[in-house]
C-alpha positions as CSV (number, residue, x, y, z in Angstrom):
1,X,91.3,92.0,65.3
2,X,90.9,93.1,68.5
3,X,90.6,97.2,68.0
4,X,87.4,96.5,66.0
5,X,85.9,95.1,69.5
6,X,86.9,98.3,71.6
7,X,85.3,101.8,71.9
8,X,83.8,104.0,69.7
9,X,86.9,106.8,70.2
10,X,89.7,104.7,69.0
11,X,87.6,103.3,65.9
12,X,87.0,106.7,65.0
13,X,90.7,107.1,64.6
14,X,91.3,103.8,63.2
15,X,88.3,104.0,60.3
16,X,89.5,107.3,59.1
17,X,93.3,107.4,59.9
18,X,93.9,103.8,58.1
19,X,91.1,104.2,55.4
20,X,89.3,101.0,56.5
21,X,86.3,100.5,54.8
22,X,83.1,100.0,56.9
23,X,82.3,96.7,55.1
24,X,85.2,95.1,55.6
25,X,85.0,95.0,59.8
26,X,82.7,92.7,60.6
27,X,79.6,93.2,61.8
28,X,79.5,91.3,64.8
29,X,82.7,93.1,65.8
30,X,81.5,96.2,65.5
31,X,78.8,97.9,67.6
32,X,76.3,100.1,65.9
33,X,77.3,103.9,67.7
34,X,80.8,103.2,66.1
35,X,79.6,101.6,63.0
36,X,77.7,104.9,62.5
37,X,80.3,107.0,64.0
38,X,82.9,105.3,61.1
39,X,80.2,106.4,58.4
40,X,79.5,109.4,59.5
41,X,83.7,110.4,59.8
42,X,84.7,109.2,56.4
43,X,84.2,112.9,54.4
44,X,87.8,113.8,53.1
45,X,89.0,117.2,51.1
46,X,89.6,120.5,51.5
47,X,90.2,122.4,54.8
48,X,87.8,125.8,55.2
49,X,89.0,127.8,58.2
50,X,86.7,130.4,59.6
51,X,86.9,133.5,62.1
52,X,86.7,132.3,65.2
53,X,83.6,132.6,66.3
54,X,81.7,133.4,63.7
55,X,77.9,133.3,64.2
56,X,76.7,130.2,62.5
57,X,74.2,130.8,59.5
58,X,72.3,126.9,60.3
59,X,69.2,126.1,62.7
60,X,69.6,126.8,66.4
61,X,69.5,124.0,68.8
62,X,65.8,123.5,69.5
63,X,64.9,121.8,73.0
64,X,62.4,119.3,74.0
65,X,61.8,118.5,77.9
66,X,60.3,115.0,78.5
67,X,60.0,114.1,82.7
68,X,60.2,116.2,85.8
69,X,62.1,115.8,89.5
70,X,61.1,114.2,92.4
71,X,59.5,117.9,93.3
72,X,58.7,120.9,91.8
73,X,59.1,124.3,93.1
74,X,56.0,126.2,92.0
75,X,57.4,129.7,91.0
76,X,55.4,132.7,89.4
77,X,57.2,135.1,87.1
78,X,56.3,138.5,86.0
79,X,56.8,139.9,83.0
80,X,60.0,142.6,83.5
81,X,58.6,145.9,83.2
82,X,59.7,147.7,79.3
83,X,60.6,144.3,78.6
84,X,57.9,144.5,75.2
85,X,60.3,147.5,74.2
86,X,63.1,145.1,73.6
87,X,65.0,143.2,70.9
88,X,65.8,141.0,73.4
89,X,62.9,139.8,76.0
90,X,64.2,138.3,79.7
91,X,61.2,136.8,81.2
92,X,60.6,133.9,78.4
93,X,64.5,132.7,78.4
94,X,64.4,132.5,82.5
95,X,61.0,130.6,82.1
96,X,62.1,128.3,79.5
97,X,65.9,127.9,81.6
98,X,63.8,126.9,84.9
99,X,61.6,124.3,83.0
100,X,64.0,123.0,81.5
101,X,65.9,121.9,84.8
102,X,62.8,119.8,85.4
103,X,62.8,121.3,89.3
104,X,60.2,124.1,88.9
105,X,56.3,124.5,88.2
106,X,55.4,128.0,86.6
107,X,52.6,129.8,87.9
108,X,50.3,131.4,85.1
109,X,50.2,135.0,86.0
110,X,48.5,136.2,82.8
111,X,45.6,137.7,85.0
112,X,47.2,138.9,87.6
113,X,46.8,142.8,87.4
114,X,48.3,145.0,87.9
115,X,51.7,143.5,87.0
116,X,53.9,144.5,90.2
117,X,57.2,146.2,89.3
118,X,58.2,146.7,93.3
119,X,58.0,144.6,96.3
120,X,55.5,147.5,97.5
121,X,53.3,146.3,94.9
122,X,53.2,143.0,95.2
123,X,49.8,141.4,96.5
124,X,51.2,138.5,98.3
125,X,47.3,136.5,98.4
126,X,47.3,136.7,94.7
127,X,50.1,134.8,94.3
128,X,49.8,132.4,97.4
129,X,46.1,131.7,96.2
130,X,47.4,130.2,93.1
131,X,50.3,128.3,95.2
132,X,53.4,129.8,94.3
133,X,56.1,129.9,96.5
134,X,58.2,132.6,95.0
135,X,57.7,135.6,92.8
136,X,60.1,136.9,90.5
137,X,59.6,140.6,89.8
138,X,62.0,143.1,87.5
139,X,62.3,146.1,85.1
140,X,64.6,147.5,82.1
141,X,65.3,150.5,81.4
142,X,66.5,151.9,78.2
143,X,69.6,154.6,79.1
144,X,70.6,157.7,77.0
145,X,73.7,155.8,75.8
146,X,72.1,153.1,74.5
147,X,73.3,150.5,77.3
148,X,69.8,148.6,79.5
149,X,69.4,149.0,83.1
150,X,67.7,145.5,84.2
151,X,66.3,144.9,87.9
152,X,65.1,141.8,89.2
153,X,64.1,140.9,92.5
154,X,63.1,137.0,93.9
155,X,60.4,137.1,96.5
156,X,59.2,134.6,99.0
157,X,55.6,134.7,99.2
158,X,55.4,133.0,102.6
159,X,57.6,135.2,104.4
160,X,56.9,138.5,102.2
161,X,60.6,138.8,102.1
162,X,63.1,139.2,99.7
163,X,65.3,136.2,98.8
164,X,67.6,137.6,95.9
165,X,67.7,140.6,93.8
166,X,70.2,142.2,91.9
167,X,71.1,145.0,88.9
168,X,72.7,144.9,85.7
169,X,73.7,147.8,83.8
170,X,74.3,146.0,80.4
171,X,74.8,146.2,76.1
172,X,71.6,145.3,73.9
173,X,73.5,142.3,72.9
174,X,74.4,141.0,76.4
175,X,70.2,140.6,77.2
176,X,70.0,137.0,77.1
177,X,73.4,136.3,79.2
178,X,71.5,138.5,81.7
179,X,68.8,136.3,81.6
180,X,70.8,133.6,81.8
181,X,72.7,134.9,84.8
182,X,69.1,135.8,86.8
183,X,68.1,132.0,86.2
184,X,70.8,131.0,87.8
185,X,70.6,133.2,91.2
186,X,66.9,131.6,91.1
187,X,68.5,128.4,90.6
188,X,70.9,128.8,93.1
189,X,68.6,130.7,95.9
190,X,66.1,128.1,95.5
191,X,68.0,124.7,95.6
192,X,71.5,125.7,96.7
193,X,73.3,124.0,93.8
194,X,75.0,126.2,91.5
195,X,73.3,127.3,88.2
196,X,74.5,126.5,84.9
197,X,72.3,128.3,82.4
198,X,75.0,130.9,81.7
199,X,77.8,128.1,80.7
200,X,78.2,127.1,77.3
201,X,78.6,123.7,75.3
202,X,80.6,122.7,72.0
203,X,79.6,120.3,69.4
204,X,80.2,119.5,65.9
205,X,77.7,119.8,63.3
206,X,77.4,117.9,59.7
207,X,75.6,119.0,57.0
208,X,76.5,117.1,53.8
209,X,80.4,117.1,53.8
210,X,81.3,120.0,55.9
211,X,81.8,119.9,59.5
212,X,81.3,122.5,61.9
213,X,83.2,122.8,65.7
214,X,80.4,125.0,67.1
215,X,80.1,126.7,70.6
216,X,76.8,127.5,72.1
217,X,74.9,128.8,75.3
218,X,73.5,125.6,77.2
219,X,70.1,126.6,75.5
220,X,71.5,125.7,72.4
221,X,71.2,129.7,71.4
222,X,73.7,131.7,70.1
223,X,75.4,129.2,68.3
224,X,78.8,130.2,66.9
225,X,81.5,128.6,64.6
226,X,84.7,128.3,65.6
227,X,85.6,125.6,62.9
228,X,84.7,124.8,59.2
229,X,86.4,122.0,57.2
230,X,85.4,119.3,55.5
231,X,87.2,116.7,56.7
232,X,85.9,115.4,60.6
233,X,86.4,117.1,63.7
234,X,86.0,115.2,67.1
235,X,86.4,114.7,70.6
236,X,86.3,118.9,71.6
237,X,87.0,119.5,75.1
238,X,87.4,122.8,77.3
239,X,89.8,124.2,79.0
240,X,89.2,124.5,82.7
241,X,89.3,128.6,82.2
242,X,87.0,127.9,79.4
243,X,89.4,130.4,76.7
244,X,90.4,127.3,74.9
245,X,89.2,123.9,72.9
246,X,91.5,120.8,72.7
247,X,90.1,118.8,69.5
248,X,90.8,116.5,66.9
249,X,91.4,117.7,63.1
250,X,91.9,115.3,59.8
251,X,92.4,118.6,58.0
252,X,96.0,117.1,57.0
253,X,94.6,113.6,56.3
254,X,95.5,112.0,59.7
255,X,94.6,113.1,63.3
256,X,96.2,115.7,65.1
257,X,95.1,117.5,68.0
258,X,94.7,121.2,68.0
259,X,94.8,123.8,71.2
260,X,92.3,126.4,70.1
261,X,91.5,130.0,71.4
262,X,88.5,131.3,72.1
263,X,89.6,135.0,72.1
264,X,91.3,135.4,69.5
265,X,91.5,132.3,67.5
266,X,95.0,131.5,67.2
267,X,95.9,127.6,67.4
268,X,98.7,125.5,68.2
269,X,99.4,122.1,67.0
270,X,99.1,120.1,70.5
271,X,100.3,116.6,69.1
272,X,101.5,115.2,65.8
273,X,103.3,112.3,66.2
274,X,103.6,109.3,64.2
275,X,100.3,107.1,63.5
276,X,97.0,108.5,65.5
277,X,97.0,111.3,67.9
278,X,93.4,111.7,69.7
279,X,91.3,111.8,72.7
280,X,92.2,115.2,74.4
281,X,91.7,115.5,78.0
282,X,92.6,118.8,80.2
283,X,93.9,118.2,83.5
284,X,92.3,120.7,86.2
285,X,94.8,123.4,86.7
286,X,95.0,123.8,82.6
287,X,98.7,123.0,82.8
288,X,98.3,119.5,80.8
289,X,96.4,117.2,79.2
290,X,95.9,113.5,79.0
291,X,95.9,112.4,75.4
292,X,95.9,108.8,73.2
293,X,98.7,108.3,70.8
294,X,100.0,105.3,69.0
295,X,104.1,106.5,68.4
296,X,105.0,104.0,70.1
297,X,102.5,100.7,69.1
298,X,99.4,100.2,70.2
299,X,97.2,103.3,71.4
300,X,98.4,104.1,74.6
301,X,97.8,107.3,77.2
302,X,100.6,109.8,77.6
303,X,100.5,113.2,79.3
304,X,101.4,116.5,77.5
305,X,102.2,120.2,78.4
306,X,99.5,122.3,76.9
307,X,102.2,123.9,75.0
308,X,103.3,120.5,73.5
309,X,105.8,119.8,74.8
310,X,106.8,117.6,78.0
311,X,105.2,114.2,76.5
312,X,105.3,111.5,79.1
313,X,103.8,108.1,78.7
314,X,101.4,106.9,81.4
315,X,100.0,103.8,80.5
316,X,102.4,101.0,79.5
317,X,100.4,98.0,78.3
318,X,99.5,95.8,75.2
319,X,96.0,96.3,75.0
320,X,94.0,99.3,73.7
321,X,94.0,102.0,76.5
322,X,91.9,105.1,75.4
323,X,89.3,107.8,76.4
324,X,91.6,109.4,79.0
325,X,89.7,111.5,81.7
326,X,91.2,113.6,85.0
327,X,89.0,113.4,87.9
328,X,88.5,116.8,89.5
329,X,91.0,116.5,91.9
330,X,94.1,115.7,89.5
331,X,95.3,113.1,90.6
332,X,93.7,110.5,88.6
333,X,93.0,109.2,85.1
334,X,89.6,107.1,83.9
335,X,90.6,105.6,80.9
336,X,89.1,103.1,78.8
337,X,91.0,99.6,77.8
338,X,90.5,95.9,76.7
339,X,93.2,94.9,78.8
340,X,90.9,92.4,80.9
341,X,89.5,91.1,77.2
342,X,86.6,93.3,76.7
343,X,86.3,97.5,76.6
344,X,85.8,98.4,80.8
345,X,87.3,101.6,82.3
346,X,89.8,101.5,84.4
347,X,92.1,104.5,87.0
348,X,95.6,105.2,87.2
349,X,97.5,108.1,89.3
350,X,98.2,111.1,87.1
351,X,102.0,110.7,88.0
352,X,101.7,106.9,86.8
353,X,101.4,103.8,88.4
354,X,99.5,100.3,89.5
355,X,96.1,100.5,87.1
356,X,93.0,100.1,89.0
357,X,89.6,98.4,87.3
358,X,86.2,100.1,88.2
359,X,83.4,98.3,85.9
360,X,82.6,95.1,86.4
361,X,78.8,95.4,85.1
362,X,78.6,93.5,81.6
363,X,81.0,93.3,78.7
364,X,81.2,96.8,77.3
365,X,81.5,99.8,79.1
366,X,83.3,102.7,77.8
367,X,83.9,107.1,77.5
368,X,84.6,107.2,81.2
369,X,83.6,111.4,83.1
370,X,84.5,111.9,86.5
371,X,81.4,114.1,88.5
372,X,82.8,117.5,89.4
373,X,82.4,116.4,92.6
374,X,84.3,113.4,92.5
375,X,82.0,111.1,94.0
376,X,80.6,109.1,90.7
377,X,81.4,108.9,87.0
378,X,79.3,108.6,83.9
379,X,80.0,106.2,80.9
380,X,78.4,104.3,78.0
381,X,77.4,100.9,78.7
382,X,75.8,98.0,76.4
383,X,73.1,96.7,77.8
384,X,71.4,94.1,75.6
385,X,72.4,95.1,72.5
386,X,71.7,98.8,73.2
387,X,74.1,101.4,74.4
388,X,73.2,103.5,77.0
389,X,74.5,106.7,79.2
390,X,74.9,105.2,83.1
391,X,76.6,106.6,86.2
392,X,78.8,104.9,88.5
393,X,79.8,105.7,92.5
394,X,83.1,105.2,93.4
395,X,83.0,103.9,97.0
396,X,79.7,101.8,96.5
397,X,80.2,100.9,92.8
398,X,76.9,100.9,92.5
399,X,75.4,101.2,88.5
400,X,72.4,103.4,87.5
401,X,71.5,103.1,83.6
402,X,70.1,106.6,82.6
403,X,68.7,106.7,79.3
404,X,66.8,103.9,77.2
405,X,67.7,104.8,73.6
406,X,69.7,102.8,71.2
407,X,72.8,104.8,70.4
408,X,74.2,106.8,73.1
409,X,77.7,108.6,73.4
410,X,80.4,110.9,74.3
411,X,78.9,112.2,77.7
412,X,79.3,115.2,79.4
413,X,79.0,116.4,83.2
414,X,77.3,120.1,83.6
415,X,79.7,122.0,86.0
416,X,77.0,121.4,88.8
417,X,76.8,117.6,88.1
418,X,73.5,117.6,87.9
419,X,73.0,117.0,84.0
420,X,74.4,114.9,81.9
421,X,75.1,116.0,78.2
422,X,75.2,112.9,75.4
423,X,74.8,112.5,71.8
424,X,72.1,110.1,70.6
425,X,70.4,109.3,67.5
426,X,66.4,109.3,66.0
427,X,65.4,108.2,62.9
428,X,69.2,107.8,61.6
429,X,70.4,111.4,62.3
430,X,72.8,112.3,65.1
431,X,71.2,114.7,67.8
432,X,72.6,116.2,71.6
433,X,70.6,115.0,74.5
434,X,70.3,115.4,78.5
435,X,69.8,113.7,81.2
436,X,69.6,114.4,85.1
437,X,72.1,112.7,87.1
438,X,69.5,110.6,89.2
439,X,67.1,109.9,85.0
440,X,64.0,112.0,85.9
441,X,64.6,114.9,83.6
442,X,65.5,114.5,80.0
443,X,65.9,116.9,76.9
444,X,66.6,116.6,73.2
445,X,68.5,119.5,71.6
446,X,67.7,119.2,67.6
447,X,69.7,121.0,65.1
448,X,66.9,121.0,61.9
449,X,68.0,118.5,59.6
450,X,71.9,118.6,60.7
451,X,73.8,115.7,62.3
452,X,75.0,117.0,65.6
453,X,77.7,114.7,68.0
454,X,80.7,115.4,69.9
455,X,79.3,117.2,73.0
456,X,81.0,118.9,75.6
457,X,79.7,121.2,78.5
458,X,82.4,124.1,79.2
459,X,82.9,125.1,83.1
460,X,82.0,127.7,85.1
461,X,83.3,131.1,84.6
462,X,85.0,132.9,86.9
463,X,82.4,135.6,87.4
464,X,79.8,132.6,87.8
């Protein structure tokens, strides 16, 4: 029974789709993430459709850092000026976004007095005595029409200059995106990458029998619910624009795949064709996606206007191919098969083609995502009986395992490629993690008692 052996996307299909029971695959067959992931998928009832959007009533995300990069930039940050006046403080959501990329040391500036406001204020020796390299000053103001006036201004202490600064005339409720949006012009000022603490991430949460398609910022805050059912919902990804969510729904008893909006909630049945239709995967211009579909035998890779229509079959084998992912560029496809006798990934040419094998490193290596720069991808590979998040380079094929837990999956590149987004699990319950592309920095994102899996980083925004 070969599709028992292969990857944990197509047996989520296969468990709930066919109605297979858990305890009749056997266990040597089947690898614990998809054991779990088979449990954990077989709710079944009613579908409960929600605004999109809606705010979601269950725990935030909760973040714990663990590691640090090779260096640390050692950065002081004031307290904003009429910050303590606010429903919505900035200074401890920049301090917790800078930790929490594992490349910065905060300076305790609890004594320093006065606080400076201005660059004319600032005492450069009592920040250079306590060896910070920058200072990040700021105010807001409250204006007659309700709307917050917020300043901010990055300082190098060595130079006494001014590296950044900017002003944002903004709502109440828009605080913490500001905050988010200043992290990342210290981000980027700092280490010339591009900052991701404004993007957002999807997941689904479980509580009980109900399933929830949730997005989120990439703090985990603001949570919202785009999807309630209680039957599963899997394999969300973004559109490149970042208005939409390709998923998978068993609201009518059998997977379909869904084209979501994020403005105004309308939906489109993508592709609902005879037997399974899964694994949705955008193509870069937003024009297409890759998808997995079984219409025609065995689960196979097909293209697909995001409109649904246009279906053209890429892949044309007699194994298992699966997990389709574009590489940035669009012109290829990393997909997963067992066409060489165990799950490996594998490239093809978006317009079709001779099929190219890239892993080569053990027996099981599956859930292929291209860098945004193109130069690596990120997979899950069994190592020992354990199942891990690596990362691949293309032209030196050389293998870096990343994490050392038991049950990793579904990874996710930030836009910058310098995180890695994953689900894992502690103690039995499902949970979103992170790692740093080179393993120094990791984080654990904990949703209370909830199950959380199914994570996907959304891109950059235009005005990013």
């Amino acid at each position: 029974m070969p599709a028992v052996t292969l990857d944990l996307a197509l047996m989520k299909i296969l468990m709930v789709s066919t109605m297979v029971r858990p305890a009749a695959v056997s266990p040597r067959h089947l690898p614990p993430p998809i054991a779990r992931a088979c449990l954990w998928l077989l709710a079944a009832l009613l579908v409960v459709l929600q605004p999109v959007l809606a705010p979601s009533a269950s725990a935030q995300l909760k973040i714990e850092i663990t590691g640090a990069g090779a260096s640390q930039s050692p950065i002081a940050i004031v307290p904003f000026a009429g910050e303590d006046r606010l429903a919505q403080a900035l200074t401890p959501v920049i301090i917790a976004n800078l930790q929490r990329s594992g490349l910065f040391r905060m300076i305790d500036v609890q004594d320093v007095r006065p606080l400076p406001v201005q660059p004319s204020e600032l005492r450069y020796p009592d920040f250079s005595s306590r060896g910070a390299d920058a200072v990040v000053i700021g105010s807001t103001t409250v204006l007659p029409d309700g709307r917050v006036e917020v300043r901010f201004r990055l300082m190098d202490v060595a130079k006494q200059s001014q590296l950044a600064g900017f002003s944002y005339t903004v709502n109440p409720g828009q605080l913490r995106l500001t905050a988010h949006r200043i992290s990342d012009a210290i981000y980027e000022r700092l280490t010339g990458d591009v900052g991701v603490f404004s993007t957002k991430i999807t997941y689904v949460e479980r509580q009980a029998n109900r399933f929830e398609l949730k997005i989120a910022d990439a703090d985990g805050s603001n949570a919202q619910t785009v999807l309630a059912s209680s039957e599963p919902i899997i394999s969300p990804k973004w559109s490149p624009d970042g208005t939409r969510l390709a998923y998978v729904s068993f609201e009518r008893k059998k997977p379909i795949i869904y084209v979501q909006s994020l403005v105004n909630g309308s939906r489109i049945v993508l592709a609902n064709f005879r037997g399974s239709n899964s694994a949705p995967a955008w193509s870069p211009d937003g024009n297409r996606l890759a998808v997995v579909l079984t219409r025609d035998g065995p689960s196979q890779v097909y293209l697909i206007d995001a409109d649904g229509s246009n279906v053209q079959r890429l892949t044309k084998s007699n194994a298992i191919d699966t997990e389709p992912a574009f590489t940035p560029d669009g012109r290829s496809i990393l997909f997963t098969s067992d066409r060489g006798g165990s799950p490996q990934i594998y490239r093809v040419a978006a317009g079709g083609g001779e099929v190219e094998r890239l892993t080569f490193e053990g027996t099981y290596n599956v859930s292929p995502r291209a860098s945004p720069d193109g130069r690596s991808f990120t997979f899950v590979q069994r190592t020992g009986g354990r199942f891990n998040i690596a990362i691949q380079d293309f032209a030196t094929r050389q293998v870096q395992v990343l994490t050392d837990t038991a049950v990793d999956e579904s990874p996710s590149f930030a836009p910058n490629g310098r995180i890695i987004l994953y689900a894992t699990e502690v103690r039995g319950r499902g949970i979103l993690a992170a790692v740093s592309s080179d393993g120094r920095v990791r984080q654990r994102l904990t949703a209370g008692s909830n199950d959380v899996r199914e994570p996907a980083w959304g891109p950059l925004l235009k005005a990013q």
